[in-house]
C-alpha positions in Angstrom: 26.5 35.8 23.3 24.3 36.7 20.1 20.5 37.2 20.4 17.8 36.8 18.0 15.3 38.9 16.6 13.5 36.3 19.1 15.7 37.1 21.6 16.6 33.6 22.3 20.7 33.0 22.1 22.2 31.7 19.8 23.3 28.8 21.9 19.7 28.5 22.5 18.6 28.4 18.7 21.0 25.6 18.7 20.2 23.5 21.6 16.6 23.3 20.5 17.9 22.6 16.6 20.0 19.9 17.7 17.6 18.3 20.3 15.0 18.1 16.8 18.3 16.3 15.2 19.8 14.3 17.4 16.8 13.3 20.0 16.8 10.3 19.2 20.3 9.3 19.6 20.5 9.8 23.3 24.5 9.6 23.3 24.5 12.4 20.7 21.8 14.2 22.4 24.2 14.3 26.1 27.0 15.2 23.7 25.1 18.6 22.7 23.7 19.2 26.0 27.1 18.8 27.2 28.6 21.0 25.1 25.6 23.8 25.9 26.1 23.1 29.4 29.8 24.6 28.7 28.8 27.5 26.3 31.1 25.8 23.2 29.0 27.8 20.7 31.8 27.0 18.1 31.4 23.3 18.6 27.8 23.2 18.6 28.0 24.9 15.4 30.2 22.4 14.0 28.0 19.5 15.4 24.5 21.6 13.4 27.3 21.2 10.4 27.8 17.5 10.5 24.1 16.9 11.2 23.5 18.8 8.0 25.7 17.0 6.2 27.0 19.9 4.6 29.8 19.1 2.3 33.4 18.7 3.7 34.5 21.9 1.7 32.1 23.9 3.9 33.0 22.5 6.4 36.7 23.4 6.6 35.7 26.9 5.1 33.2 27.6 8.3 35.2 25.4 10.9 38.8 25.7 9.7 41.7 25.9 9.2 42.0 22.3 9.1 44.3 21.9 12.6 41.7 23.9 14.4 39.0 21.9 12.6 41.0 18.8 13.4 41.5 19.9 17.3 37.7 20.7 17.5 36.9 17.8 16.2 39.2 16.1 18.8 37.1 17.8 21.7 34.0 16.9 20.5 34.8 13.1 20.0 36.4 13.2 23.8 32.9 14.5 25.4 31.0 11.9 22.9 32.9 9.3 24.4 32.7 10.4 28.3 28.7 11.1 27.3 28.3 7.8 25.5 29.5 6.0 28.4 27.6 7.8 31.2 24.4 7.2 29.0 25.0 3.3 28.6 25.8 3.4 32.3 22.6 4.5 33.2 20.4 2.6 30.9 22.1 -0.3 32.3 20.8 0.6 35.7 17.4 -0.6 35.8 18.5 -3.8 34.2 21.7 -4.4 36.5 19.2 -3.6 39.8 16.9 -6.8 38.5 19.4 -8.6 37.9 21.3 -8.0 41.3 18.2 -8.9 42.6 17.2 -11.9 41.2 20.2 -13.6 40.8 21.7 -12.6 44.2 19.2 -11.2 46.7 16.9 -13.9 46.2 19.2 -16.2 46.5 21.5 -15.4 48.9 19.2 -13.7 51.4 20.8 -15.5 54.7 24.5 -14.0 53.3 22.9 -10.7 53.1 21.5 -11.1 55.5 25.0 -11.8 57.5 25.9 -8.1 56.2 22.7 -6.5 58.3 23.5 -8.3 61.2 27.4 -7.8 61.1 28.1 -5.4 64.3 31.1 -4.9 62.7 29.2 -2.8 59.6 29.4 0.4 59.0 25.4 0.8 58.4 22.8 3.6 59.8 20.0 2.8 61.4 18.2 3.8 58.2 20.3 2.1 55.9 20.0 -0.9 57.8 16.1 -0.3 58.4 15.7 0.0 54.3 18.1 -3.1 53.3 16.6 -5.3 56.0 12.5 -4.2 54.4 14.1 -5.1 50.9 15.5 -8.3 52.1 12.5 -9.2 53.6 11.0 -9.1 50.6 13.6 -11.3 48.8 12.8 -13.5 51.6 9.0 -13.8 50.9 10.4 -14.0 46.8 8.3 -10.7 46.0 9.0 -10.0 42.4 11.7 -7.2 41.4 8.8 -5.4 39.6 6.6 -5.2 42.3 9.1 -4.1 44.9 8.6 -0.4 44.9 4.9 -0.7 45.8 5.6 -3.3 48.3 8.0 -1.0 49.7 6.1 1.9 49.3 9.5 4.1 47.5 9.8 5.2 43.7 11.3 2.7 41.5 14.1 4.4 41.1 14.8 4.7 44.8 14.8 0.8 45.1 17.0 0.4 42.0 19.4 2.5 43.7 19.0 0.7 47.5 19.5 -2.6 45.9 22.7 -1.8 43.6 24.1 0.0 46.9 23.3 -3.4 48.7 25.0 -5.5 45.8 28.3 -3.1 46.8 28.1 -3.3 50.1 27.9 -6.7 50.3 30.9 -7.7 48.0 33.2 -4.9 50.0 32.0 -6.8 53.3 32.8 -10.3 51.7 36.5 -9.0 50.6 36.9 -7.6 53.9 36.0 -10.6 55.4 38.3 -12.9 53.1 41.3 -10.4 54.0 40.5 -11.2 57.7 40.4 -14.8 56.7 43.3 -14.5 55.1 41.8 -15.7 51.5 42.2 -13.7 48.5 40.3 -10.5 48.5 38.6 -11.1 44.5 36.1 -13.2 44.6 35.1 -16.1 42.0 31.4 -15.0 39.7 29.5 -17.5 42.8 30.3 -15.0 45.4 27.6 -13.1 46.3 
């Protein structure tokens, strides 16, 4: 790998160009660091190209010919994609956890409930110790913002408890509708 008169690499250079140029499109931004993260010097080169809009002529001269061009084109597209998705996927989080526990938790706290007390569950004392505090709160209808101070965790550690509730609970309900002998998928009133 190429230094600087800096002595930064070049794969450095670019990481820091890009994250200037495509910062603000977070999809774009995982797409680079992706990229970095795998040392494709050539395709981060290609992606400085794009974001320059430097003209398609250039472009095939620096990046071609125009199979390999096509093929890293390909590449980059397939990590955009994979990168795109993860991103969405996690801004979604927060809002998923709220809604989980609004619209379920709050709601359904004696089914949940059921879960916890299920000798038949496959919970440790800890997990069952943290779900049963954030149930509690459900029960007493403490708001979904103010959970991580009335549970004393970070807010990200309660988004995560209540979205692993949210599965728990809908693999215990199709357990128990196998058991039943009821179709396993559940209508959108189930838990």
């Amino acid at each position: 790998m190429s230094s600087s008169p800096s002595g930064r690499s070049e794969r450095d250079e670019l990481l820091s160009y890009l994250a200037a140029a495509c910062g603000c499109e977070p999809e774009l931004w995982a797409t680079v660091r992706a990229l970095g993260d795998t040392d494709e010097i050539e395709l981060l080169r290609l992606v400085r190209d794009f974001r320059d809009n430097l003209p398609d002529e250039t472009i095939l001269a620096r990046h071609g010919p125009k199979e390999v061009l096509e093929e890293r084109l390909r590449v980059i597209h397939r990590v955009y994609v994979d990168c795109a998705r993860r991103v969405r996927e996690e801004n979604q989080r927060p809002v998923r956890a709220c809604k989980c526990y609004t619209a379920r938790m709050l709601g359904r706290r004696d089914n949940y409930q059921a879960l916890l007390d299920d000798p038949a569950g496959s919970l440790t004392a800890e997990q069952r110790r943290q779900f049963q505090q954030l149930l509690d709160c459900a029960r007493a209808k403490v708001s979904y913002e103010d959970l991580p101070q009335r549970l004393g965790r970070p807010a990200s550690d309660v988004q995560e408890e209540v979205l692993q509730l949210r599965q728990l609970f809908k693999e215990w309900t199709a357990r128990r509708k196998v058991r039943a002998g009821l179709p396993a998928q559940g209508g959108p009133y189930d838990g």
